[in-house]
N, C-alpha and C positions, 0 to 999 in steps of 0.2 A: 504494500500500500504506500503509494507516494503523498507526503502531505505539502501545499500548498499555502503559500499566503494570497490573501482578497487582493488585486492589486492595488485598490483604494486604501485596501488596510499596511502595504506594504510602505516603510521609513528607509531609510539611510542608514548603513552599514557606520559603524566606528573606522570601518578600516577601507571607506569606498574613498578617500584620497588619495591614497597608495593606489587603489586598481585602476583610478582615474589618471593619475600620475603614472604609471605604466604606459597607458593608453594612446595618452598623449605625445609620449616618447618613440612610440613605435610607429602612429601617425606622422608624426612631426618628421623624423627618418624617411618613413615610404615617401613625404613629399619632396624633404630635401634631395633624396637622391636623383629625381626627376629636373633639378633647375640646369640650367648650361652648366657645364662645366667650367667655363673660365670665370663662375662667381663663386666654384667652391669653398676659397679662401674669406670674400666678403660677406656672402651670404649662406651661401648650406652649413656650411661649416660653423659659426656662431648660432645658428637657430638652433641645428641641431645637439649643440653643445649645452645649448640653455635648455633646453628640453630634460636633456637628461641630468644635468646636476639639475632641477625640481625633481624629478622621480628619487632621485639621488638624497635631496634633503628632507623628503618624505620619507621616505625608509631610514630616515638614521634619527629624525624628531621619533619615528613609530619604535625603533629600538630601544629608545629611552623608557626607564619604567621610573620614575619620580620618586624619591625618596624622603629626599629635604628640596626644600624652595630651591638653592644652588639647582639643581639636577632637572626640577621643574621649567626654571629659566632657560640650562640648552636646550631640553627639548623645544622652548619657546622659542628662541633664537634662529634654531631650523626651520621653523615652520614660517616664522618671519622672511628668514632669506627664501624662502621658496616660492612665498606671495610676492617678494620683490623681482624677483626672477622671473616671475609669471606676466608681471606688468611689462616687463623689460622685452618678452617674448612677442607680446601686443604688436609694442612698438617696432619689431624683427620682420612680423608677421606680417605688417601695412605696408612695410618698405618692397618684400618681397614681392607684395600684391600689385602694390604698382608697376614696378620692373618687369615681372613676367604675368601682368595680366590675371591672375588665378582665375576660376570659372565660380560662378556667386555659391554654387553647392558645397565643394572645396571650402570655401574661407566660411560659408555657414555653420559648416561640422567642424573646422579647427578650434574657429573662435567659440563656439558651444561647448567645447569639450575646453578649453581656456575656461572659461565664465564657469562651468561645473565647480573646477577643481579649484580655482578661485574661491567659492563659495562653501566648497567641504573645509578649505584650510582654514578661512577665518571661521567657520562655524566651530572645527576643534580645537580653533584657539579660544574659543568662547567657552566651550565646553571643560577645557583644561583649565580655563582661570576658574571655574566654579571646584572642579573637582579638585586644585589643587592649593585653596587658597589657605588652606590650614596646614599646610606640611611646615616642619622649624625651618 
């Protein structure tokens, strides 16, 4: 017997920034690898980099298990640089858009899957300031 959530009844995983943060990295990759070649060093190669340090500083804020406030703040500090990272990617992303035209489906699902994980990371840092606001 397989059991099932309502979809209406179904929430947000703790750990859907990470699978979003994968996501994003393996997208961000399939597209880079498709730009001319002579922008690898301007363009593929910086997107694709910021791409992956966000997956990068999601899995090592998600490694952190908080002990004392100290321990609470890197994992805080990661999930900071990943949101800054993300915004940074935006910025990466429009440039691209311009230069080689992208097709609006393309930059719909990038920047979706952008604004997603945007919104899981400040949502767990929201959720870690509650859950962690009593540690020494």
């Amino acid at each position: 017997m397989r059991l099932s959530v309502i979809k209406s009844k179904r929430a947000e995983s703790d750990m859907e920034f990470i699978h979003t943060a994968r996501e994003l990295q393996i997208y961000t990759i399939q597209k880079c690898v498709n730009f001319p070649k002579r922008y690898t060093f301007y363009i593929s190669q910086p997107i694709s980099e910021a791409a992956t340090r966000i997956h990068q500083y999601a899995k090592m804020a998600n490694s952190i298990y908080p002990l004392n406030a100290h321990e609470a703040q890197i994992r805080r500090d990661y999930l900071i640089r990943a949101n800054a990272e993300l915004n940074s990617l935006v910025s990466q992303i429009e440039v691209a858009h311009e230069l080689f035209g992208l097709e609006q489906n393309v930059m719909k699902y990038w920047m979706d899957i952008v604004e997603r994980e945007i919104r899981l990371i400040k949502g767990t840092m929201k959720k870690d300031r509650e859950r962690y606001k009593d540690l020494p």
